[in-house]
C-alpha positions as CSV (number, residue, x, y, z in Angstrom):
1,X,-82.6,112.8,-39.9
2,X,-84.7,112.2,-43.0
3,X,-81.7,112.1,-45.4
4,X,-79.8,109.2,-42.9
5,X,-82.7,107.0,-43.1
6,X,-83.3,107.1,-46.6
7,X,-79.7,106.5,-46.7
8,X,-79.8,103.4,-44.2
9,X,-82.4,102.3,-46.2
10,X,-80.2,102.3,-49.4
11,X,-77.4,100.9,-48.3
12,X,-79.8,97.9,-46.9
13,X,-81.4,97.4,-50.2
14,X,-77.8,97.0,-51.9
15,X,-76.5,95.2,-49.2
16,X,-79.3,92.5,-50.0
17,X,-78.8,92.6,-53.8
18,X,-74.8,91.8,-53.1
19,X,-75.9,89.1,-50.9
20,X,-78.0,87.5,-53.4
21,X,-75.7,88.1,-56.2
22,X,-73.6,84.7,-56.8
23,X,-69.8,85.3,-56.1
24,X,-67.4,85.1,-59.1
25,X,-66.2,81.6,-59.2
26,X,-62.3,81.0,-58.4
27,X,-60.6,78.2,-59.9
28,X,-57.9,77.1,-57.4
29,X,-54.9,75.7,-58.6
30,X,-52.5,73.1,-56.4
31,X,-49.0,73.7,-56.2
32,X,-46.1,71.5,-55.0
33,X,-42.7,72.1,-55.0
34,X,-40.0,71.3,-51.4
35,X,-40.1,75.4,-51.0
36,X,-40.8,76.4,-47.5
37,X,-40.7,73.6,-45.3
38,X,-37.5,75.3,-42.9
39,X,-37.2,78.5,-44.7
40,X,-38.9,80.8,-47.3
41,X,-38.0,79.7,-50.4
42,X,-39.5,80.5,-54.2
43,X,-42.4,78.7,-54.9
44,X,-44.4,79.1,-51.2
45,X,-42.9,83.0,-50.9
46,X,-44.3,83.3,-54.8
47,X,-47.7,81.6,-54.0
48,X,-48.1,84.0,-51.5
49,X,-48.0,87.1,-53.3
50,X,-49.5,85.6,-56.7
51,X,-52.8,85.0,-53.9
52,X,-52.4,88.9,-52.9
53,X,-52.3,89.8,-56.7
54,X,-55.6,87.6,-57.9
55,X,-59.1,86.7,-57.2
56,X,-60.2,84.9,-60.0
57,X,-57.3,82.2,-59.5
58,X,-56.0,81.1,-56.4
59,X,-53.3,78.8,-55.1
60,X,-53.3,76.0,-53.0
61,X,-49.7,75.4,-52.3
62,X,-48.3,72.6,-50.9
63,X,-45.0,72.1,-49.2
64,X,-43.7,68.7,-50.0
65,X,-40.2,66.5,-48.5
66,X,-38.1,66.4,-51.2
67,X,-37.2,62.2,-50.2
68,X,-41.1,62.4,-50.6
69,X,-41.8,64.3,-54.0
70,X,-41.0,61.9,-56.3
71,X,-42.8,59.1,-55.2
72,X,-45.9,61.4,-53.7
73,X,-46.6,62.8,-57.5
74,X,-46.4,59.3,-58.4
75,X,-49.7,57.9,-56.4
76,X,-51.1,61.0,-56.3
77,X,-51.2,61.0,-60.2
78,X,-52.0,57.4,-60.3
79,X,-55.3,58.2,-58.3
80,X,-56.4,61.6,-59.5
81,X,-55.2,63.3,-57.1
82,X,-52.5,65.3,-58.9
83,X,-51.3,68.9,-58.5
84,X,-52.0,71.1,-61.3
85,X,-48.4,72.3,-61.1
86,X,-44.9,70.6,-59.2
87,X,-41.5,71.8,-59.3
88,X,-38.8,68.4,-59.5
89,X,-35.4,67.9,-59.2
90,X,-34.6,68.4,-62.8
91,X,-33.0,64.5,-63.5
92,X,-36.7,63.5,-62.0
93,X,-38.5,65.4,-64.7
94,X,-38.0,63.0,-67.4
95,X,-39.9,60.8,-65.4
96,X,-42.8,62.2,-65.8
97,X,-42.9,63.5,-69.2
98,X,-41.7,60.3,-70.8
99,X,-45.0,58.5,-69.2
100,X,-47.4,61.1,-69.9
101,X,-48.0,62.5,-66.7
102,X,-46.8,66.3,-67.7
103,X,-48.8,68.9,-70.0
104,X,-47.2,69.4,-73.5
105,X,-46.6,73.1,-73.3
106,X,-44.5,73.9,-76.6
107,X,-47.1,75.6,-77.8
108,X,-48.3,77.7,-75.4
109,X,-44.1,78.5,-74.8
110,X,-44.5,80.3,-77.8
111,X,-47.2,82.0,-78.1
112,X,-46.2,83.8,-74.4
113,X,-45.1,87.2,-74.2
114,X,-43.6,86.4,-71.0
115,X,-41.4,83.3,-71.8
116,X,-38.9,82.4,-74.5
117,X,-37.1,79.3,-74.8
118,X,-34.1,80.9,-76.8
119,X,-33.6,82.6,-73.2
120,X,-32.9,79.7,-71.3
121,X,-29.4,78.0,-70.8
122,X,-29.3,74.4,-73.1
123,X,-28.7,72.0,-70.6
124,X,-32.1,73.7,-68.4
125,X,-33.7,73.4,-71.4
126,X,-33.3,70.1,-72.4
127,X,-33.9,68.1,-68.9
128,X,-37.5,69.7,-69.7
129,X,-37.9,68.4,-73.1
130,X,-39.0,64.9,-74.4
131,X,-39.5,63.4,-77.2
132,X,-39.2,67.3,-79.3
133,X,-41.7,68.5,-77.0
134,X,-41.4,71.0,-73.9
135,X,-43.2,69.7,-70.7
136,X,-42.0,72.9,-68.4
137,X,-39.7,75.3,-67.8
138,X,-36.4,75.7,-65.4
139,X,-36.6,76.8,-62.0
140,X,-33.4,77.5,-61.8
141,X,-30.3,75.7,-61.8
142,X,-26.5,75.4,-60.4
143,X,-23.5,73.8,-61.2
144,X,-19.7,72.8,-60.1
145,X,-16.1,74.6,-60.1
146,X,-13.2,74.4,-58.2
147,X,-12.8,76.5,-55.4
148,X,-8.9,76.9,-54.7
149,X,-7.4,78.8,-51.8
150,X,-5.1,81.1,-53.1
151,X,-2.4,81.4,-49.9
152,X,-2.0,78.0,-50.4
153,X,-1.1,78.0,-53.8
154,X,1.0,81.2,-53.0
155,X,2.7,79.0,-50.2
156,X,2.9,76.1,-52.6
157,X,4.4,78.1,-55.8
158,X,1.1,77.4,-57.6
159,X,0.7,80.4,-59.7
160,X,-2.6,79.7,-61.4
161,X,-5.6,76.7,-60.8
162,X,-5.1,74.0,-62.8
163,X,-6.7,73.5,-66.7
164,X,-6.6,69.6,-66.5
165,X,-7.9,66.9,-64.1
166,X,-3.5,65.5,-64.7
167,X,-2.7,69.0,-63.2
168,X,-5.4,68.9,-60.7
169,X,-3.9,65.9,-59.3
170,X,-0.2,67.3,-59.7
171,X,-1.4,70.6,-57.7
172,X,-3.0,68.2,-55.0
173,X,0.3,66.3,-54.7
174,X,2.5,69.8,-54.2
175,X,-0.6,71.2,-52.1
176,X,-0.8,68.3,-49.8
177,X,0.6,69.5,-46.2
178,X,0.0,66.6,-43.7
179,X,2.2,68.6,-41.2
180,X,-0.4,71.0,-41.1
181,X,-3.5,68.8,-41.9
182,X,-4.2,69.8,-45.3
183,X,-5.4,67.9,-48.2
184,X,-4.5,69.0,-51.4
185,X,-7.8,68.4,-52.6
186,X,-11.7,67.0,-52.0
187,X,-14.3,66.3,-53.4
188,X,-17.5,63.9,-53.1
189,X,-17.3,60.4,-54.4
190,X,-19.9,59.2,-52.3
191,X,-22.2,56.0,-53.5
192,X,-25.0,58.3,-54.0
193,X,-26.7,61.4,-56.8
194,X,-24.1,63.5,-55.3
195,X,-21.1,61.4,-56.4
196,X,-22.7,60.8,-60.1
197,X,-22.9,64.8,-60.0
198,X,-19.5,65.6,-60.0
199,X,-18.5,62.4,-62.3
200,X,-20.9,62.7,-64.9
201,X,-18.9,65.9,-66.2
202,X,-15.9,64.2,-66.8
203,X,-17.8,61.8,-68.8
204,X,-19.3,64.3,-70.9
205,X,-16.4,66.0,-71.5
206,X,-14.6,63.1,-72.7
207,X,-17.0,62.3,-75.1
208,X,-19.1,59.9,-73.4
209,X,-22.4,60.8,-72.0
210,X,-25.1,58.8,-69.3
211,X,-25.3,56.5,-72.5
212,X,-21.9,56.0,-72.9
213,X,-19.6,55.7,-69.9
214,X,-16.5,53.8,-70.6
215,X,-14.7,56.5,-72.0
216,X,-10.6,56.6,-72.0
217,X,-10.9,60.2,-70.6
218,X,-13.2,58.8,-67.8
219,X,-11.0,56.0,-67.2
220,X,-7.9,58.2,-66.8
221,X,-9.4,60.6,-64.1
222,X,-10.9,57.8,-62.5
223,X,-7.5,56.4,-62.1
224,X,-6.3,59.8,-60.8
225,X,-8.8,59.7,-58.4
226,X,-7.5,57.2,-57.0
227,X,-3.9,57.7,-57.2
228,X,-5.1,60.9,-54.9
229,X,-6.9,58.8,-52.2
230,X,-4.1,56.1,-52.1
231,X,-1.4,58.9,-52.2
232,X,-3.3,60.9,-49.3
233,X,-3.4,64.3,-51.7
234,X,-7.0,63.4,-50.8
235,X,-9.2,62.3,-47.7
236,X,-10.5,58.6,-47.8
237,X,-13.8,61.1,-46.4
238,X,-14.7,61.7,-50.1
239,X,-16.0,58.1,-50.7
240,X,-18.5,59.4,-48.1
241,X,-18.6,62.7,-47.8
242,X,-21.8,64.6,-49.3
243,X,-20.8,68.1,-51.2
244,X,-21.8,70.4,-48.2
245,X,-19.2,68.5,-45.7
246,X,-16.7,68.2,-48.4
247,X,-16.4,71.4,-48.9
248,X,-17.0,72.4,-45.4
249,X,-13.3,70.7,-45.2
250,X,-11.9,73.4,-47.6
251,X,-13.7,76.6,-45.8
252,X,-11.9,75.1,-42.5
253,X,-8.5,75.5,-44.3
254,X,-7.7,71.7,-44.4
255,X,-8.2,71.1,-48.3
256,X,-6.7,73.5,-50.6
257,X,-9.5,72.6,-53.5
258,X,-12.8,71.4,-53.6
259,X,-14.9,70.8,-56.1
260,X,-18.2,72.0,-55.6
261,X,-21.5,74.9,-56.3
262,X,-22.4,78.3,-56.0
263,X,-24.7,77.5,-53.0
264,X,-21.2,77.0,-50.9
265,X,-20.5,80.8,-52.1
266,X,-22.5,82.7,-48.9
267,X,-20.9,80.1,-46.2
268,X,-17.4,80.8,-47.7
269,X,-17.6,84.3,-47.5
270,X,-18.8,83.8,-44.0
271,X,-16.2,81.3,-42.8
272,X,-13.1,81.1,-45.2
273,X,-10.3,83.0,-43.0
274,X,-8.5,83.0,-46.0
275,X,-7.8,84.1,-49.9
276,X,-9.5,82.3,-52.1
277,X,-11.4,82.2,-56.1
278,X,-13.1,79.9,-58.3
279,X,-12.1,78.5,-61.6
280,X,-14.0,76.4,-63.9
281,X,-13.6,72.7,-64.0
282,X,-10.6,71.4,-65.2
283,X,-11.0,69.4,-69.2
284,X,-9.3,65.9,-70.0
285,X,-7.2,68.3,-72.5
286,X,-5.4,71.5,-72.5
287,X,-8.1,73.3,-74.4
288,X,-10.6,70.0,-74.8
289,X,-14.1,69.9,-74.8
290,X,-15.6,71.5,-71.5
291,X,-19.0,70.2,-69.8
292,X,-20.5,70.4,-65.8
293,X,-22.6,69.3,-63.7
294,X,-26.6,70.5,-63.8
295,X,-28.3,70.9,-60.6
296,X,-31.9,73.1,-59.7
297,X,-34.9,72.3,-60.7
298,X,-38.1,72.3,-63.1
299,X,-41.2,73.4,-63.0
300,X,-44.2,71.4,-64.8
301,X,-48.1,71.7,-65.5
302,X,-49.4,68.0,-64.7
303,X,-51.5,66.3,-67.6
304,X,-54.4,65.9,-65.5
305,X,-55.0,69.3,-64.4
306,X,-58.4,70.1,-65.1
307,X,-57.5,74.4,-65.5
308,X,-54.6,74.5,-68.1
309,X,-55.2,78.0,-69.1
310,X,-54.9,79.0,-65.5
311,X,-52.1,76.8,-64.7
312,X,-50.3,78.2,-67.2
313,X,-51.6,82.0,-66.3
314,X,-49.7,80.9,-62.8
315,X,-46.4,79.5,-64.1
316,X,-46.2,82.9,-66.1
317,X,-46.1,84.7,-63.2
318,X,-43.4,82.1,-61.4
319,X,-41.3,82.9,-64.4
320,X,-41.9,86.7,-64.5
321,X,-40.0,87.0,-61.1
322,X,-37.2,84.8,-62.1
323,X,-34.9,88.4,-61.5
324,X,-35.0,87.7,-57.9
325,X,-34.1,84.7,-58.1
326,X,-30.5,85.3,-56.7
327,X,-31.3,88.3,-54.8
328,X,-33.8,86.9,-52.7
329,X,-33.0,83.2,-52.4
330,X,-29.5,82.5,-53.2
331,X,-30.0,80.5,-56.9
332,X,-29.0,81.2,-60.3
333,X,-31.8,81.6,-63.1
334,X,-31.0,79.5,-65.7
335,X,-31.1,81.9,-67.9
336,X,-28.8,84.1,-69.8
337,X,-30.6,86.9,-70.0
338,X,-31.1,88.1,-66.3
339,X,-27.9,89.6,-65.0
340,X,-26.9,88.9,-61.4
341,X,-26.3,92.2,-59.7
342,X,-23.4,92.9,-57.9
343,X,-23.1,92.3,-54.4
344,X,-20.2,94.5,-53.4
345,X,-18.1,91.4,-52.1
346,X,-15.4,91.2,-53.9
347,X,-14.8,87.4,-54.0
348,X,-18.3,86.4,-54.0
349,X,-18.8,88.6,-57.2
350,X,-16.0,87.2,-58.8
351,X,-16.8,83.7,-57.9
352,X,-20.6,84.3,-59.4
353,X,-19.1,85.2,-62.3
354,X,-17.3,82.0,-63.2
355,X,-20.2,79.6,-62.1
356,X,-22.2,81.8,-65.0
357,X,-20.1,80.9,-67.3
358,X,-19.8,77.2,-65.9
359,X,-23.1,76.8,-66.8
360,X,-22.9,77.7,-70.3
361,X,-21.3,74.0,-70.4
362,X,-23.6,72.3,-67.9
363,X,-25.3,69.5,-69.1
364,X,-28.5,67.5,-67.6
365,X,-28.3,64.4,-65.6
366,X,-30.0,62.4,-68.5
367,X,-33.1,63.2,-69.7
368,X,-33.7,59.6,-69.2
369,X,-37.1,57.8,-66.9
370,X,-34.8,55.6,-65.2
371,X,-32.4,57.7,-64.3
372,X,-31.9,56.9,-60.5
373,X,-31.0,53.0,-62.0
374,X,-28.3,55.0,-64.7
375,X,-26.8,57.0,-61.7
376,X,-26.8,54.1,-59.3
377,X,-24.1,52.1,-62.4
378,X,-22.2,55.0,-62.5
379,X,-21.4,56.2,-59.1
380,X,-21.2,52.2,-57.9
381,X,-18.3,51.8,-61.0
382,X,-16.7,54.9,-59.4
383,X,-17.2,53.6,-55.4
384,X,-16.0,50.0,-57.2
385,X,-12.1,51.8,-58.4
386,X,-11.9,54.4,-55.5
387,X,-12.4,51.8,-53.1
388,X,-9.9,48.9,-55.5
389,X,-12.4,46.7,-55.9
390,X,-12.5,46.4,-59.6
391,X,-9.8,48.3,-62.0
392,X,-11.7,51.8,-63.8
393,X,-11.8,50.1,-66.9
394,X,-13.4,47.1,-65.7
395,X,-15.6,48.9,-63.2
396,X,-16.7,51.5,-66.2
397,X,-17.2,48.8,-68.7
398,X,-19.5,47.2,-66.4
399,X,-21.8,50.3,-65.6
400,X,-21.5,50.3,-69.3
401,X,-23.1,46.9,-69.5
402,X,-25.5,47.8,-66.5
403,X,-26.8,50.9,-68.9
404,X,-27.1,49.1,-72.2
405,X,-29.6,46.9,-70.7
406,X,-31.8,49.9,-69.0
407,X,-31.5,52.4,-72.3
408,X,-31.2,49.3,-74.6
């Protein structure tokens, strides 16, 4: 009995000293990113377990709209009320970084034993750089193919996908079945981000870029564009359509191509009753210059954060996970180093493999701060020609125009 109250008496003493003994301080550090608002995504599910992990840092994450992002980081920077970290869209990262508003972090890029930049894919890389200098690192990041159904093309005496946007448009002519209600081909031309994505490319492979517009490659495939709308090898929908019900118009059966990402990959293998495979985006040229589209996002530490160090203690772990990536949540890392692992579906393994090597052409939307007023002159040039409101050359040469006097 004497032993339990000397005891009780012990513990009570230590009990007191804790009490009075100040807690460690935690630096918390705010988070925002469109993750987790209808399902688990990266940045709230890695939050969560970085919080489990830590004491001395902990994270205050934040689910934001991603209409709302943009414009959000915008007042909240311009009243000190800034996250220490956001994840953007990666055409809105330029932005930021060209006004300021991210943290230089070239520096501590290289001195990390967890990050490399000679990992990452060059078109990633570069929508995070400005001006020389890195302001973040890629999320991760997708791209577009063609997806072809291969009965079709069987039915139709197509023996392989076509190399060229002129044999693109031949196989949509010989594809096109109106008996049956199939187009030979969709895709998204719609007067939005969407319908600059899946442009842009043809640009850039032509040797234009966001800069440069009024190419004769991009004024060819625009023509043949239209030639498939007017001809009905293609919907009319596509001047509408976003990518998702585009393509949804291919895994029904009534499109025999579609141009479009490896987020459509899980839904085909669910409702495609049908062959099909992916090939890489058809060139101007037999053998020409090859470029895609580059979607995903960015991650960035916000000039204003008041814990750097930490900040960048936390992005270090966001990148150190970047192998379940695909796994977990369906997107590619954009980098070359992290293999995706096989899935045991035959055509979705297949189809994985050929959007990795898409994105070894994928270049960024820009890098440019007023990007949403370059898209807007490309995809209204394109809406301008599909629609025969203005010839391609005449409707490039004025986006052309319209670009010279944002970029100067």
């Amino acid at each position: 009995m004497q032993f339990t109250k000397i005891s009780l008496l012990a513990g009570l003493a230590l009990g007191a000293l804790a009490a009075a003994t100040p807690a460690m301080a935690q630096t918390v550090i705010k988070v925002w990113s469109i993750d987790g608002i209808d399902r688990p995504g990266i940045a709230d599910t890695f939050s969560k377990e970085f919080n489990e992990q830590n004491t001395d840092i902990q994270i205050d994450y934040r689910p934001v709209p991603f209409d709302d992002l943009v414009n959000e980081t915008l007042r909240a920077f311009a009243t000190g009320n800034a996250p220490d970290i956001v994840s953007f869209d990666n055409p809105d990262f330029a932005l930021f970084s060209s006004r300021g508003a991210m943290l230089d972090i070239t520096d501590r890029v290289a001195a990390s034993e967890i990050m490399s930049k000679a990992e990452y894919f060059d078109g990633p890389l570069n929508s995070v750089s400005w001006d020389g200098k890195l302001f973040g690192v890629p999320k991760y990041t997708d791209t577009i193919g063609v997806f072809y159904n291969k009965d079709l093309f069987a039915k139709a005496g197509i023996t392989e996908p076509p190399k060229t946007w002129a044999e693109f448009a031949e196989d949509a002519e010989k594809l096109t079945d109106p008996a049956n209600n199939v187009y030979g081909a969709t895709f998204s031309a719609r007067a939005g981000e969407e319908g600059t994505f899946q442009f842009l490319p043809i640009i850039q492979m032509s040797g234009g870029s966001y800069q440069n517009v009024n190419t004769d490659g991009a004024v060819e495939v625009l023509n043949l564009w239209k030639k498939m709308i007017d001809n009905g090898w293609a919907s009319k929908d596509v001047l509408s359509l976003g990518q998702w019900d585009s393509t949804g118009t291919f895994n029904s059966g009534n499109a025999a191509m579609a141009v479009s990402g490896p987020w459509e990959i899980d839904r085909m293998v669910e409702d495609a009753k049908f062959d099909w495979g992916v090939a890489l985006l058809p060139t101007i040229t037999e053998g020409g210059d090859r470029s895609s589209a580059l979607g995903g996002f960015d991650w960035g530490i916000m000039s204003t954060t008041k814990h750097p160090d930490e900040a960048f203690k936390v992005l270090e772990f966001f990148v150190s996970q970047e192998d379940r990536l695909f796994p977990e949540f369906g997107n590619l890392p954009a980098r070359g180093d992290i293999a995706l692992p096989a899935t045991g579906i035959e055509k979705k393994d297949a189809a994985l493999e050929v959007f990795q090597e898409q994105l070894q052409y994928a270049q960024p939307r820009g890098p440019h701060p007023e990007w949403q007023k370059i898209s807007k002159a490309i995809y209204d040039a394109m809406q301008q020609t599909l629609t025969g409101q203005m010839s391609a050359k005449d409707a490039l040469d004025q986006a052309q125009a319209t670009i010279k006097g944002i970029v100067g």
